[in-house]
N, C-alpha and C positions, 0 to 999 in steps of 0.2 A: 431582878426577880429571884426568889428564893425558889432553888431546885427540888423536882419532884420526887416524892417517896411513896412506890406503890407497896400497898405493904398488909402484911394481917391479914393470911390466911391459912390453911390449910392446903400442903400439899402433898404431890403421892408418884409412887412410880407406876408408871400405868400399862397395861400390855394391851397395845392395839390388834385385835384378830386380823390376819392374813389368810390367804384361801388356805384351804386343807384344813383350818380349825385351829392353825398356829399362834401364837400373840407375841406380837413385837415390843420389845420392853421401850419405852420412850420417857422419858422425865415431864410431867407433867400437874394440872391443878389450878382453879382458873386464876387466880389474882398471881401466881406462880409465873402462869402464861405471860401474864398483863407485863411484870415486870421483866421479863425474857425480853420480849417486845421491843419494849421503851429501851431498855437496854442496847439493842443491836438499832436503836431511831438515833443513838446518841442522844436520851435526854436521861440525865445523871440521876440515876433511881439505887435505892435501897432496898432491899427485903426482908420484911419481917414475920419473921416465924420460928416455932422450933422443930429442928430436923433430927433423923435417929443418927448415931454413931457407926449406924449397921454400913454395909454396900450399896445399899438402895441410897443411903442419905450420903454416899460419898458421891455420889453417883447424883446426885441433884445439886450439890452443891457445885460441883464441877461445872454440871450446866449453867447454873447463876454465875461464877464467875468469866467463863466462856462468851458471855453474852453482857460483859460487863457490866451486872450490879455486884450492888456493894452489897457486903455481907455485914456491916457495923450492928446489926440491929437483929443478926441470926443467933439462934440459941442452938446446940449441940444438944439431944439427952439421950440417954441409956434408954433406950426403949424402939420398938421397932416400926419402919419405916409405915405407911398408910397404902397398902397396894388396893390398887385399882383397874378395872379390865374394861375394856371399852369395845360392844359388838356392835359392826359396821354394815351389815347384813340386811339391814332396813330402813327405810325413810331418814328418820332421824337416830344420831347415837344410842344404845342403851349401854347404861353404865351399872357395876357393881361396885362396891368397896366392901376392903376389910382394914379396921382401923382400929381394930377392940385392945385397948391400952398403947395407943400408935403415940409417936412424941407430939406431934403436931394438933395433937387431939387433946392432947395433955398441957400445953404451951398458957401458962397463965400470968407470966410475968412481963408486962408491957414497959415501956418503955415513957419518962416519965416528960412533962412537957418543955422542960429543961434539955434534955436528951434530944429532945425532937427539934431545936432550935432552927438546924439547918435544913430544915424540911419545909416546904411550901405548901404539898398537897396530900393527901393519905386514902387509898383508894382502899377498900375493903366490897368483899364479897363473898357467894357461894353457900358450900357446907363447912364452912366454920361457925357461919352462924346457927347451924343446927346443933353440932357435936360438941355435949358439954364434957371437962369445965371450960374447954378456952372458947367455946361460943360466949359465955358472960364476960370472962375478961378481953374479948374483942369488941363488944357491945360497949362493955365501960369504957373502952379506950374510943370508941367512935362518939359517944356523948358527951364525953367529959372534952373533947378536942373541938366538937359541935360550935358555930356561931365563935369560933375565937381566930390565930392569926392563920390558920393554914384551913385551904379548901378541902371539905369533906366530897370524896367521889365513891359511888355507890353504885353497885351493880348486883341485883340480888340473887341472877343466876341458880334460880330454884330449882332442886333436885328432890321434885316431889316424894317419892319413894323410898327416899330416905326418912321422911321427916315423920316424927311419933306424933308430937302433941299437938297437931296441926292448929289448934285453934289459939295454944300458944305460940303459933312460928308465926303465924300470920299477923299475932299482935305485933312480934317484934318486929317484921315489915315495915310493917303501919308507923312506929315508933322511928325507925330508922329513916323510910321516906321522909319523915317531915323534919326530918334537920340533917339532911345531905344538900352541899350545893350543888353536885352534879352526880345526875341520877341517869343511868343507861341500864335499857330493861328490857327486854325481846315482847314482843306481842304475844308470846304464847304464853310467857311468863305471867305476863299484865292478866292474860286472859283467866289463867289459874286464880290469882290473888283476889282481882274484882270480875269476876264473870258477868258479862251482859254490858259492861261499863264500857263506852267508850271511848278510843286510849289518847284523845284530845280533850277528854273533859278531866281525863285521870292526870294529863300533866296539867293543864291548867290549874286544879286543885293543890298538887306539890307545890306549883309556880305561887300556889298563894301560901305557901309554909316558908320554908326556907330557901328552896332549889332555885336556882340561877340559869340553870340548863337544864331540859328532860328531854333524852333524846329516845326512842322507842323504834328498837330494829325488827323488820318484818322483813327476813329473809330476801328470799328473787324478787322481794316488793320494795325494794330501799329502803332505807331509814330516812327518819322525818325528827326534825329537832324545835324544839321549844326555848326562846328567854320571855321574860315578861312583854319584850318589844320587837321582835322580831319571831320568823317561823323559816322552817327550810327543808328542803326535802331533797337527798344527793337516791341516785337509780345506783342499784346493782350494777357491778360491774361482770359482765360473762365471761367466764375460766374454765377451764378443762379440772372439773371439781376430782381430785384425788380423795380428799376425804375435809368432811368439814367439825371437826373433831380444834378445837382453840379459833374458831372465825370468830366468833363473838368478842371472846381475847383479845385476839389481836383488832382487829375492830376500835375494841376499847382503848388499845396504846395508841393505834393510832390518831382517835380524837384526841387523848388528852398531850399528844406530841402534838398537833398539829395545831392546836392552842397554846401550847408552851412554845412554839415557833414564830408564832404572831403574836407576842405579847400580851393573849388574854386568862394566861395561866396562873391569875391571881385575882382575891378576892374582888378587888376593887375596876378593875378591867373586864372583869369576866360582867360586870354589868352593864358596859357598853358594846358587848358584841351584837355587831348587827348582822342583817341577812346574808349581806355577802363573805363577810369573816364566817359565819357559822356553815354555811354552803362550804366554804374551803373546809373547812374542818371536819365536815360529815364525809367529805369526799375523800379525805385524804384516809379516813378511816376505814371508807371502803375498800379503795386502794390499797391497803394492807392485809383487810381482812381475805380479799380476793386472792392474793399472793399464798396467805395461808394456805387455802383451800387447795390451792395448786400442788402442793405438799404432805407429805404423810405424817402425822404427828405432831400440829400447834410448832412445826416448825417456823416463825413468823420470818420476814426477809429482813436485811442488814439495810441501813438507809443508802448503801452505796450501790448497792441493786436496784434500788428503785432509781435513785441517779441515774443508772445507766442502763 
């Protein structure tokens, strides 16, 4: 099996608020997360993106190699890092960014499929696909790779309040769903995109494009997973929640480690997963994502923690 590359996004240094009004600086960014993750699962990940030259980008890169990914497919530019502040004060995150001429924002030189030879899968998500120009050339590098030898993973991790031309983001949702083979989407997210829909009729619909897996997390309600032949549903697991700031993230490493573990982390496998391999898979994802939580900052756990 040809080894995983999470990769194509857009990341940031983020300052997580502490009581008294403080912000804790943390390296941060969701497909950033993804591959931190995967990295510290031991499944052999890349990362692709471009980072600033500044402190902020010494300082994330540090953390990618810290958590052993590769950096073969990182870009360095003169331009400054994407900060981000995350208030924890409420229900759910709210987030800020400032990115206005940030490198990552700027990142249009993809990586060609040649290049990508030793890659098996390419997960892509978030606000890169808002912030142009490297939302376009993330988008072309997600289509042009579409339906050929490495599985397309998609997570669209929508950050409404960001997004201007809403009725063009939504198209290119729509555009992306239907030629991802594996699609992970939170039910609020689903809820935003098709309001009133569903979100067993919204995968079954993917299931009849391209998608191979739709898996759909709904927080303290479990995730519930889709193939054309099978269905599953893994419970939340209860943790002493610290902050849930990269669950989704790690979450996310952990299905697509947890498929990469069982041999279904390729095109042609991935279409005989059945109930009980996708049950392990959804669980195992929990299981990470729960560890997360337990932690301050999308710190995700090392596979040797969970070992023991």
């Amino acid at each position: 099996m040809k080894p995983l590359s999470t990769s194509f996004r857009s990341i940031c240094q983020t300052g997580h608020q502490e009581k008294g009004g403080a912000y804790r600086p943390c390296p941060g960014g969701s497909s950033y997360n993804v591959a931190r993750a995967l990295g510290r699962l031991g499944v052999k990940t890349w990362f692709g993106s471009a980072v600033s030259t500044d402190l902020f980008g010494d300082q994330l890169v540090a953390a990618l190699e810290q958590s052993r990914v590769r950096l073969d497919f990182l870009q360095r530019l003169d331009a400054p890092s994407t900060l981000g502040f995350v208030n924890l004060d409420q229900a759910e995150p709210a987030y800020a960014f400032f990115d206005e001429g940030a490198a990552d924002r700027l990142c249009e030189t993809m990586p060609d499929s040649e290049d990508l030879s030793c890659v098996g899968t390419l997960h892509f998500g978030s606000i890169a696909l808002i912030r142009e120009p490297a939302a376009s050339a993330y988008e072309a590098l997600f289509m042009r790779e579409a339906g050929g030898a490495r599985l397309i993973s998609f997570d669209p991790n929508i950050r409404a309040s960001l997004v201007r031309d809403e009725q063009g983001y939504r198209t290119r949702m729509q555009r992306l769903l239907h030629h991802a083979d594996i699609i992970k989407i939170s039910g609020a997210d689903l809820d935003w995109l098709y309001p009133g829909i569903a979100h067993e009729h919204a995968a079954r619909d993917w299931l009849g494009h391209r998608a191979r897996l739709v898996v759909i997390t709904h927080g303290k309600e479990g995730v519930s997973g889709w193939t054309p032949t099978a269905q599953a549903h893994a419970n939340a697991i209860p943790t002493n929640v610290v902050d849930t700031v990269g669950a989704g993230d790690s979450f996310m490493a952990g299905l697509l480690a947890g498929l990469s573990d069982t041999g279904f982390l390729a095109p042609e496998a991935l279409e005989a997963l059945d109930e009980g391999a996708l049950h392990t898979a959804l669980a195992y994802g929990q299981t990470i994502a729960s560890a997360t939580c337990a932690r301050r900052g999308a710190d995700s756990p090392w596979r040797e923690q969970q070992q023991g």
